[in-house]
N, C-alpha and C positions, 0 to 999 in steps of 0.2 A: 733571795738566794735559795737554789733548789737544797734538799737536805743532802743528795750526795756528795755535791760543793763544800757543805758543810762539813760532811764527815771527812772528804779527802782532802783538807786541812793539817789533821793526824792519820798519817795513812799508816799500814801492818808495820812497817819496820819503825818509823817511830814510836808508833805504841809497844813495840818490843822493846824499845832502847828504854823506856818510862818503867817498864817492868824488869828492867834491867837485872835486879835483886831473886826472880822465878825464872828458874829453870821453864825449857820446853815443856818438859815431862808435867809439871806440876801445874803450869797451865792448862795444859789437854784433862789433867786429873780433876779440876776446879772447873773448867768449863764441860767437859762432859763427853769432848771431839775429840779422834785419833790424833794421836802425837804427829802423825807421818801429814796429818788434813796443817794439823794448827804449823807445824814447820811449812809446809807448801804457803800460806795464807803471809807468815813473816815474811817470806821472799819477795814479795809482790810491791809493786810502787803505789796501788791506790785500792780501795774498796771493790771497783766498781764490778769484777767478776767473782764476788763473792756475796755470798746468800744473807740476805736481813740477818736468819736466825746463829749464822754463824760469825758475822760481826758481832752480833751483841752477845753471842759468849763467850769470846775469843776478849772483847774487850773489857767486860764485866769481871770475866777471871782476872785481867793484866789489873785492875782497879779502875779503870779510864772510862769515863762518861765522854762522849762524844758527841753530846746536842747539851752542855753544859753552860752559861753564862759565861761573856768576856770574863769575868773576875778567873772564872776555873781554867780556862784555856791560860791563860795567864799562868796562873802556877805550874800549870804542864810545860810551858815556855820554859818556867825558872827549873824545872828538875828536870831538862833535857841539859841546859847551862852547866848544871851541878856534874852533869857525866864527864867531863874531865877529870874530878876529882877522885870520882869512879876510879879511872883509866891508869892512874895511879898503884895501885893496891891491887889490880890484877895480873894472872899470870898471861904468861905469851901469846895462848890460845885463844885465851877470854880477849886479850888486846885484839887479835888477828879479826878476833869477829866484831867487836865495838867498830875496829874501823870500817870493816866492810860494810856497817850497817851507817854507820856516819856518813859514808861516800853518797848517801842518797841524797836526792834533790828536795828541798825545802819545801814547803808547800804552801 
């Protein structure tokens, strides 16, 4: 399997739903990239038009290891499962964008 196979497994909007708990802002703070880069990068359905050094900080800030063992990918499965319970306990707007980010296609 080539590694960007790999990596677009968890593509940007998954890895945001994971990080669910960070704000935009606080990502781009923690990663090092403009807020206005790291929101363009969530929008996107897969890696593949985004830079080595910007996957790996945009992911590192959200916690997410992306060339991790079945065992870790597995957890990231289970705390994607857990965002309903998420979806619960937040307001309108937070919902409005859970869904919109849920609407994406599995990988």
């Amino acid at each position: 399997m080539r590694l960007l196979e790999k990596i677009n497994r968890f593509p940007p909007r998954i890895v945001r739903l994971i990080a669910a708990d960070l704000t935009t802002r606080q990502i781009a703070l923690r990663s090092g990239i403009p807020r206005s880069t790291v929101h363009q990068v969530f929008l996107k359905d897969d890696w593949n038009q985004v830079t080595n050094e910007v996957t790996d900080r945009i992911t590192m800030a959200c916690g997410v290891n992306l060339l991790t063992h079945k065992r870790h990918r597995q957890n990231l499965k289970n705390r994607l499962r857990s965002i309903g319970k998420l979806a619960k306990r937040i307001k309108p707007t937070q919902r409005k964008m859970l869904n919109r980010l849920m609407s994406v296609k599995a990988a």
